[in-house]
C-alpha positions in Angstrom: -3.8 -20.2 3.9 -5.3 -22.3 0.9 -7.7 -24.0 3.1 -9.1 -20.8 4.5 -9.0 -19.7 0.6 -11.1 -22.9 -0.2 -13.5 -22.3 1.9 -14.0 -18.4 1.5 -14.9 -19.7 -2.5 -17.3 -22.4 -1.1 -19.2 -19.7 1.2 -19.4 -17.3 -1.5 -20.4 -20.0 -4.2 -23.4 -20.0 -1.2 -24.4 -16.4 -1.1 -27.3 -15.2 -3.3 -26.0 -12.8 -5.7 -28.6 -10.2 -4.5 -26.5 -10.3 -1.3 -23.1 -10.4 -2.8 -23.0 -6.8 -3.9 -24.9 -5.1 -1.2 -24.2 -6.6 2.3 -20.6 -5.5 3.7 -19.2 -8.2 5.3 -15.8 -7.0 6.9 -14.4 -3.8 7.1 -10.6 -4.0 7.0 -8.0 -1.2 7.2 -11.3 1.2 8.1 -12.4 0.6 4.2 -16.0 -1.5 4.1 -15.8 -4.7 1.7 -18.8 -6.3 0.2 -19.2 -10.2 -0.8 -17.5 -9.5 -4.7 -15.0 -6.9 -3.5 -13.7 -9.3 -1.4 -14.1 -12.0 -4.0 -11.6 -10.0 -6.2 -9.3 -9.6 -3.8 -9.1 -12.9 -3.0 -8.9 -14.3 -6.3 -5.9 -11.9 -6.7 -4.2 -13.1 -4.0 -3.8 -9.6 -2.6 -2.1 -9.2 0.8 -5.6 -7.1 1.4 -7.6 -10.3 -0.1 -5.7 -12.1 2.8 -6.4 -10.1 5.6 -9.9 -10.1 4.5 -10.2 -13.8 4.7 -8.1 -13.6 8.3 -11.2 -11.4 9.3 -13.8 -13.3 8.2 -12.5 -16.3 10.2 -12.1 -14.6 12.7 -16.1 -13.0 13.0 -16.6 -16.7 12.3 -18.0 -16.2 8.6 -15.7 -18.7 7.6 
């Protein structure tokens, strides 16, 4: 899970903050998450943060 972690902070270090709070980029458990929602959940650690990272590999985001 770390690697995927690593690179979900390596994309997102990428993304133009413009983007980061407008553009949903998953929608998980029927609730839309943007670039910095994500990004908190992830940095938390969440059990949400890592279904969202699941998800984006799996679209092939990361």
């Amino acid at each position: 899970m770390e690697d995927k972690r690593a690179k979900f902070l390596r994309v997102f270090a990428n993304v133009p903050e413009s983007i980061r709070a407008d553009d949903i980029i998953v929608v998980v458990d029927s609730k839309p998450f943007t670039w910095n929602a994500a990004m908190i959940e992830v940095k938390n650690d969440s059990s949400l943060g890592r279904k969202i990272i699941d998800k984006l590999v799996l679209v092939g985001i990361i």
